[in-house]
BALUM-686555 format. One record per residue: residue in one letter; x, y, z of N, C-alpha, C in turn. Coordinates in steps of 0.05 Angstrom, whole numbers. Example, Ala and Ser with C-alpha at 12.3 -4.5 7.8 and 13.67 -1.06 7.14 Angstrom:
% BALUM-686555
 aa    npx    npy    npz   capx   capy   capz    cpx    cpy    cpz
  A    264   -114    156    246    -90    156    264    -66    156
  S    257    -45    142    273    -21    143    258      1    157
***
This chain:
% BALUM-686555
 aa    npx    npy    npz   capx   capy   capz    cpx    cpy    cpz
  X    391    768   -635    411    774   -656    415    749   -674
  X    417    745   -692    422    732   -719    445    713   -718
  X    451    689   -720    472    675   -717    501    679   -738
  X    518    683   -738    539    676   -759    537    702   -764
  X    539    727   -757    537    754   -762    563    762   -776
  X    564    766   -803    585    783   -816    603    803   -801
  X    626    803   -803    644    829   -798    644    845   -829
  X    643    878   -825    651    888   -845    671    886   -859
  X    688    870   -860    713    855   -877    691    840   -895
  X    681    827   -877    670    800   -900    642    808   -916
  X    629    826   -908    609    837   -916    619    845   -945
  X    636    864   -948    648    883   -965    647    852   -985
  X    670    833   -977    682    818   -990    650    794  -1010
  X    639    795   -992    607    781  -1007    603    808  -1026
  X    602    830  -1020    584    852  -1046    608    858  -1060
  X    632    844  -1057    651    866  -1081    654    883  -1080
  X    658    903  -1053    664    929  -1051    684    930  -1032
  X    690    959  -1027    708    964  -1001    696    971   -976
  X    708    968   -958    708    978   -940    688    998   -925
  X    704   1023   -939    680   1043   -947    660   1046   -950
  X    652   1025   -977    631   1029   -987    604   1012   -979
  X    612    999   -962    598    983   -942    579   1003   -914
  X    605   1027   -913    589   1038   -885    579   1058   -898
  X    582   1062   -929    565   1077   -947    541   1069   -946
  X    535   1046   -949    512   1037   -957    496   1034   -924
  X    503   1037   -904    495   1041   -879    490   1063   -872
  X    496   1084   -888    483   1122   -883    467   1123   -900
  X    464   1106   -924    437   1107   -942    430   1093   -928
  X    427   1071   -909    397   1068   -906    396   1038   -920
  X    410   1026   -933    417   1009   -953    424    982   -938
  X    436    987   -918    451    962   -906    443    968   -872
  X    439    954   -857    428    947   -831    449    944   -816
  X    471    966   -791    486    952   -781    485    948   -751
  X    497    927   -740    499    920   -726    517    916   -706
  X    518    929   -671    535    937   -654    545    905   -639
  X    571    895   -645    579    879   -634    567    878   -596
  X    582    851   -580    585    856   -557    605    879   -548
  X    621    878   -574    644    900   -550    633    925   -555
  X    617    939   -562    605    964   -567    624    974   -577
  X    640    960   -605    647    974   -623    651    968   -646
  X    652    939   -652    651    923   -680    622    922   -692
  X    622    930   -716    610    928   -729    598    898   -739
  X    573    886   -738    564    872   -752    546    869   -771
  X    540    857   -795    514    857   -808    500    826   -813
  X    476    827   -812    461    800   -826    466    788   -845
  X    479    768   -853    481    756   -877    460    755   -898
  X    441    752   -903    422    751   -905    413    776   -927
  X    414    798   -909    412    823   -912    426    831   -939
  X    459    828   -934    480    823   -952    471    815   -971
  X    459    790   -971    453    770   -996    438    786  -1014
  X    417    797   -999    400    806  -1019    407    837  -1034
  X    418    852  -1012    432    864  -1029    457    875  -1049
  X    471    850  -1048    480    841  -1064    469    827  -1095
  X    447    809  -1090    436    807  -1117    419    831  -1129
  X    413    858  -1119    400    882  -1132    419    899  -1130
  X    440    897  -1132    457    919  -1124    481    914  -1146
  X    505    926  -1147    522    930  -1165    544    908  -1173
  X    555    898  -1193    565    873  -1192    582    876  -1186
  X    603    856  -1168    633    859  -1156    652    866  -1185
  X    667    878  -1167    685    889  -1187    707    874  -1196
  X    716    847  -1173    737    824  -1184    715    799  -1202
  X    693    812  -1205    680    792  -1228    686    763  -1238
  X    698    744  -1232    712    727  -1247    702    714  -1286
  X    713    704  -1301    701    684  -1319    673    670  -1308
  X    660    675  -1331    637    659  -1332    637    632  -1323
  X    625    621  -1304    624    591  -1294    636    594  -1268
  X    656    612  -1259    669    606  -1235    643    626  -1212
  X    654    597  -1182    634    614  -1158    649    611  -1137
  X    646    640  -1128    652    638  -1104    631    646  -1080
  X    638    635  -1061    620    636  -1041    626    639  -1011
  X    614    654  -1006    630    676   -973    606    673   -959
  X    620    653   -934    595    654   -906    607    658   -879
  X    589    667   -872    600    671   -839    605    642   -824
  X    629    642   -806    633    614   -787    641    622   -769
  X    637    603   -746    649    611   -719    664    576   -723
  X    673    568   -741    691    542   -729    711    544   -738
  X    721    554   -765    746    550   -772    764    582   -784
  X    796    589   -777    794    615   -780    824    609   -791
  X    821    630   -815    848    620   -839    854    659   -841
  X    885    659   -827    891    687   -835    924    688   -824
  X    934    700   -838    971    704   -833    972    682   -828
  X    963    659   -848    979    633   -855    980    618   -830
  X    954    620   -813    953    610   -784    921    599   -789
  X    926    579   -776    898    564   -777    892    551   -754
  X    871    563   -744    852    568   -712    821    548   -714
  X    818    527   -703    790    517   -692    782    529   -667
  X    761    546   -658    747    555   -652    762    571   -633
  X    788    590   -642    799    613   -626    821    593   -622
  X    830    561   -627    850    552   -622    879    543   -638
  X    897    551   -636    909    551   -659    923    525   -663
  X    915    514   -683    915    487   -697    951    474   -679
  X    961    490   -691    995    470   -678    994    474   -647
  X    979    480   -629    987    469   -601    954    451   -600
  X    937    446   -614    920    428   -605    931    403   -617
  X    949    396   -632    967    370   -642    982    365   -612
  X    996    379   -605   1011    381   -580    995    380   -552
  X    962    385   -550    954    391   -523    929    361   -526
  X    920    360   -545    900    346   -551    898    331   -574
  X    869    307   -566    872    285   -578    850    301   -597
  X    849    278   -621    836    284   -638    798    287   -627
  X    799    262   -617    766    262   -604    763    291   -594
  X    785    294   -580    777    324   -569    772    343   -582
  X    787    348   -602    786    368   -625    762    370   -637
  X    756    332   -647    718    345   -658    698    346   -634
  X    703    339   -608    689    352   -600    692    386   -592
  X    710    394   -597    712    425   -602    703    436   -620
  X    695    420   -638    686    437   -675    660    427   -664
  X    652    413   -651    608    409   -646    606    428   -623
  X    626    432   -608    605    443   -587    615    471   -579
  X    641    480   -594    655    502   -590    673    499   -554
  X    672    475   -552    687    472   -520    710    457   -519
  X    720    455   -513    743    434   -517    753    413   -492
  X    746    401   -487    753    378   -461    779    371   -462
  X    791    361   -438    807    344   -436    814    330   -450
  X    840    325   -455    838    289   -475    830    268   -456
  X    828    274   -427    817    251   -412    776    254   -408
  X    776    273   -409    752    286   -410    733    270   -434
  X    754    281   -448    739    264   -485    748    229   -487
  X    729    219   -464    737    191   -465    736    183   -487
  X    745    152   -490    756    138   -518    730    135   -521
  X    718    139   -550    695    128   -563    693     95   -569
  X    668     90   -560    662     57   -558    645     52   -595
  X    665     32   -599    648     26   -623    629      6   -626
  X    592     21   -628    569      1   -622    574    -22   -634
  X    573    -48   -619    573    -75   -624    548    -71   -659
  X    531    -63   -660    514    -64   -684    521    -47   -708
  X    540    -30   -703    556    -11   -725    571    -33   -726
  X    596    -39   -706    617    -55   -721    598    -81   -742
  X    576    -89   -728    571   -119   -748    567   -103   -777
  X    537    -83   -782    535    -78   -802    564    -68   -819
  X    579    -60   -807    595    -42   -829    610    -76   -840
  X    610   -100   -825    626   -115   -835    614   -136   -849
  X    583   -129   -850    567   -145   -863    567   -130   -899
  X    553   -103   -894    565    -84   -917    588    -89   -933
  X    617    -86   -922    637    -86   -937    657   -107   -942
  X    636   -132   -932    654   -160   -944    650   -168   -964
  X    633   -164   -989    628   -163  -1013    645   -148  -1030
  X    665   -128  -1020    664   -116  -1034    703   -120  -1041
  X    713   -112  -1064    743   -132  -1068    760   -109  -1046
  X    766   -130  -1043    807   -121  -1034    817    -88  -1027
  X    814    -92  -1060    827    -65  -1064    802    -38  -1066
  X    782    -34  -1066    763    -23  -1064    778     -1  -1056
  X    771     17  -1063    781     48  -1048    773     53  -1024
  X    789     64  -1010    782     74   -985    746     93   -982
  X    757    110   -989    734    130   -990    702    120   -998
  X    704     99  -1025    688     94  -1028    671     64  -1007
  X    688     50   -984    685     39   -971    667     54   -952
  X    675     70   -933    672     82   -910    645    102   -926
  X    628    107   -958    611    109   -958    588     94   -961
  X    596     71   -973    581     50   -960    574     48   -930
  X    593     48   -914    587     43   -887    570     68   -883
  X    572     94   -890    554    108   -886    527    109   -890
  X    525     98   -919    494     98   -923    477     68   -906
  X    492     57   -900    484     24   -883    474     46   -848
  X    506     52   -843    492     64   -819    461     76   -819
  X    464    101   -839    442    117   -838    422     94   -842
  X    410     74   -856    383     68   -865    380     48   -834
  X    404     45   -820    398     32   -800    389     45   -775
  X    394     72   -776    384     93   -748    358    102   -758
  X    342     96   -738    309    105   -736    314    135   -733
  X    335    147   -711    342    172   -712    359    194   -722
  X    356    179   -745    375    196   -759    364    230   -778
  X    346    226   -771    322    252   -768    322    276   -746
  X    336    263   -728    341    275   -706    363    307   -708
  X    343    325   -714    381    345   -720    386    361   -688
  X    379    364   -679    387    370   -648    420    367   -645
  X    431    376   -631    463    387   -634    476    354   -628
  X    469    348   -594    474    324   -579    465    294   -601
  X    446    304   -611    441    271   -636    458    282   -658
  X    464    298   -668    488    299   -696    508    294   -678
  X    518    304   -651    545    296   -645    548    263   -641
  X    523    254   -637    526    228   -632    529    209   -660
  X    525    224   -676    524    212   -708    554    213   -715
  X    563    237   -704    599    241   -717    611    212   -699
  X    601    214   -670    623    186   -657    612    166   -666
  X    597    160   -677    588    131   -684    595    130   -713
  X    600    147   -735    613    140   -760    648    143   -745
  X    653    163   -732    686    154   -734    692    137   -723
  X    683    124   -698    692     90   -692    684     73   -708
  X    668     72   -723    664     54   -741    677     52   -757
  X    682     81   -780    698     69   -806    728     55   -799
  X    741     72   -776    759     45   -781    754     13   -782
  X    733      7   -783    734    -28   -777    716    -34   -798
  X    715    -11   -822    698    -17   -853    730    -19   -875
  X    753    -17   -859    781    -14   -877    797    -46   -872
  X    806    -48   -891    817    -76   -894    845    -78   -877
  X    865    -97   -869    892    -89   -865    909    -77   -890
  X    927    -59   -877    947    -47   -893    958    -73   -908
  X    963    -64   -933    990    -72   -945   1014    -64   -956
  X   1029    -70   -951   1061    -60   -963   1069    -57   -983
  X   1080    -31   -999   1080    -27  -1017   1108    -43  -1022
  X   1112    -46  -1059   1136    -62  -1049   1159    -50  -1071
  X   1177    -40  -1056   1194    -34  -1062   1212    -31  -1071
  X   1214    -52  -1088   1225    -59  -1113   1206    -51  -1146
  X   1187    -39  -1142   1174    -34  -1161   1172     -5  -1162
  X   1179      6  -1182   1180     41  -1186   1154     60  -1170
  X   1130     53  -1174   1111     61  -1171   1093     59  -1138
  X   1112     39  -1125   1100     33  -1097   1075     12  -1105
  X   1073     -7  -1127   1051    -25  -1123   1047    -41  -1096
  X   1022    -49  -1083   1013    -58  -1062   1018    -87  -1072
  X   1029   -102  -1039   1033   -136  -1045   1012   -137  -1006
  X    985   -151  -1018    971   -159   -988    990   -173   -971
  X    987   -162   -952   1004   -178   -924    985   -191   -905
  X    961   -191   -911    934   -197   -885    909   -197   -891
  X    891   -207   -871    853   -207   -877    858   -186   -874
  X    834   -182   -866    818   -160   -856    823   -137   -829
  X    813   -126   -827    820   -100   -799    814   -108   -771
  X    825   -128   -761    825   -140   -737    824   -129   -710
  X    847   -107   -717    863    -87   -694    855    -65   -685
  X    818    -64   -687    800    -41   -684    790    -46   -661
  X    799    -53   -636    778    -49   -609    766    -39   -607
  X    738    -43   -590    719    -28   -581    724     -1   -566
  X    749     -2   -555    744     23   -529    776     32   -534
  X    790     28   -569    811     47   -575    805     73   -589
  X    830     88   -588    825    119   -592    825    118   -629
  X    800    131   -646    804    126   -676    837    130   -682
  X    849    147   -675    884    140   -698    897    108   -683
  X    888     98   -659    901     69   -659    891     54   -670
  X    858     56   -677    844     34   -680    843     49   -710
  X    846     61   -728    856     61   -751    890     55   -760
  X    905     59   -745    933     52   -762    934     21   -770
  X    924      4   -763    924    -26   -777    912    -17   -809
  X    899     -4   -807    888     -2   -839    908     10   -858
  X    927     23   -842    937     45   -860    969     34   -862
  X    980     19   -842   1003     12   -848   1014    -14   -843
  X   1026    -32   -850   1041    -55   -834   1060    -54   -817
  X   1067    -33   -807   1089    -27   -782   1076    -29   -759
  X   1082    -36   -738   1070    -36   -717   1061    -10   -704
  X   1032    -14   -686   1023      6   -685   1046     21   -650
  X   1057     40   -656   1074     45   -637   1070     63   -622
  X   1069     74   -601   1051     99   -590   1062    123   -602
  X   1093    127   -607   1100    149   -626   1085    151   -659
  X   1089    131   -673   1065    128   -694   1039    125   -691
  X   1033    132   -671    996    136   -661    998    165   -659
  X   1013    172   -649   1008    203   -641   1015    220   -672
  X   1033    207   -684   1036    225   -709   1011    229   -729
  X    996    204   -723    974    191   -735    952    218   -726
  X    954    213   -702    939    235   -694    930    260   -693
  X    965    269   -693    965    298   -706    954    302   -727
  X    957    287   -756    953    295   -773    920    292   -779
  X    905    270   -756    881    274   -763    866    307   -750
  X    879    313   -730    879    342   -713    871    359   -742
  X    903    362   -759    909    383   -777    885    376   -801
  X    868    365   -809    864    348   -824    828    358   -821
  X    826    363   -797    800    354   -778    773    382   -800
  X    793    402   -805    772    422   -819    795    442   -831
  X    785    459   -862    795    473   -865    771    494   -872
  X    761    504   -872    749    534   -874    727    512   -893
  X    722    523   -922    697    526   -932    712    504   -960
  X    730    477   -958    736    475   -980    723    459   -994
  X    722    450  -1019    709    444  -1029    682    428  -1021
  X    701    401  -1006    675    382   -992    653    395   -971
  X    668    410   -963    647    420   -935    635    435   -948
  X    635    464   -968    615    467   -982    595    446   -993
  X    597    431  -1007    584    407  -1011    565    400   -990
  X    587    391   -968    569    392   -944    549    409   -930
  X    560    427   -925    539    445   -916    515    448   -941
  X    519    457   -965    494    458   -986    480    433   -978
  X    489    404   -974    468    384   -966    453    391   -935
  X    468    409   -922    459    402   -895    444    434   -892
  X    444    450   -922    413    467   -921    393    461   -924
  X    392    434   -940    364    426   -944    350    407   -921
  X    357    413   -904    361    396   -878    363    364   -883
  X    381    357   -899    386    321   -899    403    326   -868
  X    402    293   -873    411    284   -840    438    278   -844
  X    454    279   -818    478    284   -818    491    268   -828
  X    483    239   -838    486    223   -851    490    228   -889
  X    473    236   -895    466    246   -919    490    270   -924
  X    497    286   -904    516    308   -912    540    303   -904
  X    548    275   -895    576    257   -894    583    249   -925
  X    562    243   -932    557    233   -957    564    247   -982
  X    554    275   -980    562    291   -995    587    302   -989
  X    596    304   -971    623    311   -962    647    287   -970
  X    639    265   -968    652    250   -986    655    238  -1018
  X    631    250  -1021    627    248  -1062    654    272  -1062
  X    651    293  -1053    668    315  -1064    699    308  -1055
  X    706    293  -1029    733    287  -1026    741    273  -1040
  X    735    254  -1064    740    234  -1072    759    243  -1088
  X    763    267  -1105    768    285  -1129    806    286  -1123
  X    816    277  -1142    838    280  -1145    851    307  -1145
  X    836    323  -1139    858    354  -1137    835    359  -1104
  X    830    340  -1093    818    351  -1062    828    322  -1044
  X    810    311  -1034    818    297  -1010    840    268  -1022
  X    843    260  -1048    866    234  -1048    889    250  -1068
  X    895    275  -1059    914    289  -1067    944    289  -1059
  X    944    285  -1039    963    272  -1014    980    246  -1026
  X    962    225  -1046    969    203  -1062    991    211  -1078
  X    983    230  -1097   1006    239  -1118   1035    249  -1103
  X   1036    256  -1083   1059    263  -1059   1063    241  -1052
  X   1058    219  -1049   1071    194  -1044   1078    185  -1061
  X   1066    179  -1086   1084    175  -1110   1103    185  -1109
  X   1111    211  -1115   1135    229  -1114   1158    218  -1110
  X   1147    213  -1069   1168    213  -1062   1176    180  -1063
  X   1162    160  -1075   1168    132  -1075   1186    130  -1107
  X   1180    157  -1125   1195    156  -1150   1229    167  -1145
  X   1225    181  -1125   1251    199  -1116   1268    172  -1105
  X   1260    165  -1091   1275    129  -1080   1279    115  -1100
  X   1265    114  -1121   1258     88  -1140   1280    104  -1162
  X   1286    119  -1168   1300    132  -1190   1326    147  -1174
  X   1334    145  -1150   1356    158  -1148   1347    182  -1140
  X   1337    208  -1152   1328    233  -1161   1312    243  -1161
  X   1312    271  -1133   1293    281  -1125   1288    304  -1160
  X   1307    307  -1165   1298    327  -1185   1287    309  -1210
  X   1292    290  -1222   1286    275  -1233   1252    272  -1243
  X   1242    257  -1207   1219    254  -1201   1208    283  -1200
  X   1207    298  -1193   1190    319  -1196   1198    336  -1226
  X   1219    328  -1242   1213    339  -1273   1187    318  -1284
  X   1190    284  -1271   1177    279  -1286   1147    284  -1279
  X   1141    286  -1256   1107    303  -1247   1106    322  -1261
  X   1130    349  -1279   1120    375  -1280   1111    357  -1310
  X   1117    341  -1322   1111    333  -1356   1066    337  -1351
  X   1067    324  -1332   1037    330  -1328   1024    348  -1310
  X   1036    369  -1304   1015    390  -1285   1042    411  -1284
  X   1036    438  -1277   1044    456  -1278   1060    461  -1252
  X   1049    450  -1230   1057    452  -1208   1061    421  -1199
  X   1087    407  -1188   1088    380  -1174   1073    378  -1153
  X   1064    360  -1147   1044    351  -1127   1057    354  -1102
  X   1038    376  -1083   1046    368  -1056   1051    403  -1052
  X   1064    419  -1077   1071    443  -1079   1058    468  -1082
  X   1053    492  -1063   1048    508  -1075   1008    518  -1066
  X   1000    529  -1048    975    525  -1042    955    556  -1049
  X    932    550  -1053    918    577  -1066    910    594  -1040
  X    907    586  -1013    904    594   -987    930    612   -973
  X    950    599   -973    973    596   -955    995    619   -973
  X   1006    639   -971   1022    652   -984   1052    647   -974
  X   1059    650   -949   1087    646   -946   1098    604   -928
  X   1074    591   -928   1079    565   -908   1052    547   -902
  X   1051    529   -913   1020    526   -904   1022    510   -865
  X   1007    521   -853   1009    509   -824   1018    485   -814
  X    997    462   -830    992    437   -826   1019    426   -838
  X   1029    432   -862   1049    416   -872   1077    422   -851
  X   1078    447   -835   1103    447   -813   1098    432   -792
  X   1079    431   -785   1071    424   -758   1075    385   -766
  X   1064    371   -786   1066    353   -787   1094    342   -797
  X   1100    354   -814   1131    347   -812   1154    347   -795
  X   1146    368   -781   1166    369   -755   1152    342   -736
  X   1128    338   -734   1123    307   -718   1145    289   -726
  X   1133    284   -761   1142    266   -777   1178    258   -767
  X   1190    280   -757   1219    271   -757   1219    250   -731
  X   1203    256   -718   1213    233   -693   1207    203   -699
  X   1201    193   -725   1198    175   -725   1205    156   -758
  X   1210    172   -767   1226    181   -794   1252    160   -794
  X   1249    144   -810   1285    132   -809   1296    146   -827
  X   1325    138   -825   1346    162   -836   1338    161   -866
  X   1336    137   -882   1337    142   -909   1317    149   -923
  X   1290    143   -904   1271    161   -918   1274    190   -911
  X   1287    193   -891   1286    225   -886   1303    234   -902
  X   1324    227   -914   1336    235   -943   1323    242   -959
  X   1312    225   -967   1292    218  -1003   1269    251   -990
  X   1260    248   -972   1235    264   -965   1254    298   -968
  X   1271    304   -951   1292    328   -949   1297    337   -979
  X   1303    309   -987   1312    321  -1023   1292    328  -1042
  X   1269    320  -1039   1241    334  -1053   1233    353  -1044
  X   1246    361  -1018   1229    383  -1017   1250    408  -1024
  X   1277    398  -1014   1294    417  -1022   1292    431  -1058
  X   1286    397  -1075   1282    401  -1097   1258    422  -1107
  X   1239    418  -1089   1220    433  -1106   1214    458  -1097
  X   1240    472  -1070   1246    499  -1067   1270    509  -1091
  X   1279    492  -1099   1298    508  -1122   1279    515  -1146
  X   1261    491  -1147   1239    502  -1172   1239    523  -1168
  X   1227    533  -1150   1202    547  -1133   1174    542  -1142
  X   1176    517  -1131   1144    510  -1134   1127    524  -1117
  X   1135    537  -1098   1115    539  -1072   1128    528  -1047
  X   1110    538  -1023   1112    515  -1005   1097    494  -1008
  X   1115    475   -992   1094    455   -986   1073    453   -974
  X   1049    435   -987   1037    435   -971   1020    409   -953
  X   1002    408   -936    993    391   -924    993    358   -940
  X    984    365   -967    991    339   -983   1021    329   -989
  X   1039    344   -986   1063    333   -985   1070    323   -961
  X   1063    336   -939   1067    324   -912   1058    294   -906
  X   1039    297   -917   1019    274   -912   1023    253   -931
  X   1039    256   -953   1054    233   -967   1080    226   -952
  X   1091    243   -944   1112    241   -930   1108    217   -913
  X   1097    228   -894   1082    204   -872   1081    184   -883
  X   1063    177   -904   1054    150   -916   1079    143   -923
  X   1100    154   -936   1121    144   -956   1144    128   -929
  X   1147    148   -909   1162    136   -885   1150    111   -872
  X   1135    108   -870   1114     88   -854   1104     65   -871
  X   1114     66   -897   1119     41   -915   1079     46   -913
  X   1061     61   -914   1034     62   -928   1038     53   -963
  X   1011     35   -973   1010     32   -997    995     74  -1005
  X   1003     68  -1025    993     89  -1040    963     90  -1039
  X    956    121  -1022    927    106  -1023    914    108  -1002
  X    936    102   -985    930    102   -953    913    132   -938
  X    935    145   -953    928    175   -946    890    184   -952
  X    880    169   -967    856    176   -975    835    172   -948
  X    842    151   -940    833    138   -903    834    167   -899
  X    858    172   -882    862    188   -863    850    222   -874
  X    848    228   -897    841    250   -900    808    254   -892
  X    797    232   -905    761    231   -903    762    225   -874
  X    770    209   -860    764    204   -833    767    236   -819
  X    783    247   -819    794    270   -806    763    286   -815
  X    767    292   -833    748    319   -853    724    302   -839
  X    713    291   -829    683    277   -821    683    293   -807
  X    692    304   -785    706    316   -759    690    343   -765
  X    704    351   -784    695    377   -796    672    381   -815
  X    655    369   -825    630    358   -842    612    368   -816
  X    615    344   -796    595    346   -767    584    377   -763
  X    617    396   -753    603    415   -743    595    428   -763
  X    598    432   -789    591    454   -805    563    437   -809
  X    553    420   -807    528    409   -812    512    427   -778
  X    521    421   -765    513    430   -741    512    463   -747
  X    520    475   -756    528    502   -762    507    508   -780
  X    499    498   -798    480    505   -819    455    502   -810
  X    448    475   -793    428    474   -788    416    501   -771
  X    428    518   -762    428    541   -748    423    557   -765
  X    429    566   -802    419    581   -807    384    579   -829
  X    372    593   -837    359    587   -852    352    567   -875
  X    338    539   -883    338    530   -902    336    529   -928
  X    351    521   -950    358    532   -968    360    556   -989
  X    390    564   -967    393    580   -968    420    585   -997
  X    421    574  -1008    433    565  -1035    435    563  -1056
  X    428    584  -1073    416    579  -1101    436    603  -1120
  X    460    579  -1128    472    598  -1145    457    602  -1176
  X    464    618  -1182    455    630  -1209    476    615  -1236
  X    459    611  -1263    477    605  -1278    473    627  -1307
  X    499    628  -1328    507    645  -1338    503    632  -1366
  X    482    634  -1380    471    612  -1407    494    620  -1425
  X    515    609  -1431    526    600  -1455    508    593  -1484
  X    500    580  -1487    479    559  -1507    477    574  -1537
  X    471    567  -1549    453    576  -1568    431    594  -1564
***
């Protein structure tokens, strides 16, 4: 049987039809279906779909010319009644049951270990040199994201096996970039708070506080904050790399996966998974929510600060998600962490933006407001948040790379719609 096998929900939803007209097209003779294990769900070939879908009738939600959408079958990540599940597990008790290591190894192998089970990842004595040979050239302030791709492309030209796509060599590619990038990140600095905007004042060299045989959210919080690393602020750290770790098909991991049809190496489709996080309305989105809430302190006024976000965008940052209809998951689950470690007056400033931007009705909040939140409590420079999102999402890059390599190669070829002359 065929890997990633469609349910007739999603089938319909790839041809633009209903329901119906799906098991219509299975009494003509049209569509191929397929008897689950429980001898009663229906499945079909993707594949199948595809093609007839491009000879067959055009969807009827059609969008504007230029827009794409794109519907694939997964067994890793599951987004429905505003609940979000890695592999049958539902995201807010694996913050609570398990470590993050554990988590990606639940998105590679569909198993989930122990957090003792999922020993601490050792970071290779020859990763840490290169990544620190790599990124000492490079200034200060260098962006996060674009750091930790450097260290990527250094890793890759340095593994003879990085050719290797076999499940056990890509999983070994995900632990050897996430212990590493933390020790390609400089020390935190403090934003300073006397300046409206949260500008960064350096407090330190370099990322010292990255042991060999610590868990990535300890041996990353030196990068990300100047407070001490505390085991309550490790674990918050953690959670949010948990919540963080994969969301369905968004922008980057498409990216990703399209690199990891042409069979590049798992290296190469980190890569592309990070060109696409870079994007100010995807993975350093989280940034503009720390502003926010550093303008909400800096001005007095939660309403203030978010009139002055609406002067440039329709919606304030942090507000309001195209997935999530009544709550997005990640932003409860991490906020409710967030209070145990929350001092009182940021938990003011944070309470009053959000209160503020339920009277808008902006939306709920979502994961990017949470995740400024964090930064904004924890005295992060602006910025910080960009670390923690790409590190996390690597998590989730791995298995969907692992996932693809399972289906046919390039398998990808959207169509375009000539405007021109």
């Amino acid at each position: 049987m065929p890997r990633n096998l469609l349910t007739a929900d999603q089938a319909a939803a790839r041809l633009g039809v209903k329901v119906e007209t799906v098991y219509a097209y299975v009494s003509r003779g049209a569509l191929t279906r397929t008897v689950a294990e429980d001898g009663r769900t229906s499945r079909f070939d993707p594949a199948e779909v595809d093609e007839l879908a491009q000879r067959g009738r055009p969807r009827r939600d059609r969008r504007r010319a230029g827009s794409v959408e794109v519907t694939l079958a997964t067994g890793i990540t599951k987004l429905a009644d505003d609940r979000l599940a890695f592999r049958g597990h539902d995201v807010a008790d694996l913050t609570r049951t398990a470590t993050f290591e554990a988590v990606a190894e639940l998105l590679w192998t569909a198993e989930l270990p122990s957090s003792a089970d999922a020993a601490v990842w050792t970071v290779p004595d020859d990763a840490r040199r290169l990544a620190a040979a790599v990124t000492a050239p490079l200034p200060a302030d260098a962006p996060a994201i674009e750091r930790l791709a450097v260290v990527t492309a250094a890793l890759a030209g340095a593994d003879p096996l990085r050719v290797d796509r076999r499940p056990a060599a890509v999983a070994r590619v995900g632990r050897r970039l996430l212990t590493t990038f933390p020790t390609a990140l400089p020390a935190a600095v403090a934003p300073d708070r006397s300046r409206r905007r949260g500008t960064a004042t350096r407090t330190g060299g370099g990322n010292r506080a990255t042991g060999a045989h610590r868990r990535v959210a300890a041996a990353l919080w030196p990068a990300l904050s100047p407070l001490p690393a505390t085991r309550p602020r490790v674990r918050v750290l953690d959670a949010a790399l948990v919540l963080l770790a994969d969301h369905e098909l968004a922008t980057s991991t498409l990216a990703a996966r399209v690199a990891a049809s042409t069979r590049a190496d798992p290296y190469a489709v980190v890569l592309a998974g990070l060109g696409a996080v870079a994007g100010p309305r995807h993975g350093t989105a989280a940034a503009a929510s720390h502003r926010l809430f550093l303008d909400a302190e800096a001005g007095g006024s939660a309403e203030r600060a978010l009139a002055a976000a609406l002067e440039s965008s329709p919606t304030p940052p942090g507000f309001g998600h195209p997935v999530y209809r009544t709550a997005d998951p990640r932003a409860t689950v991490l906020l409710d962490r967030l209070a145990s470690i929350c001092p009182r007056r940021a938990a003011a400033t944070i309470d009053g933006v959000l209160a503020a931007g339920a009277r808008l009705d902006a939306g709920p909040a979502t994961v990017d407001a949470a995740l400024g939140a964090f930064a904004y409590a924890t005295q992060m420079p602006v910025g910080a948040t960009d670390a923690v999102f790409a590190v996390a999402r690597t998590a989730g890059w791995i298995a969907h790379a692992l996932e693809e390599y399972g289906e046919a190669p390039l398998r990808f070829r959207a169509r375009a719609v000539y405007t021109g002359e």
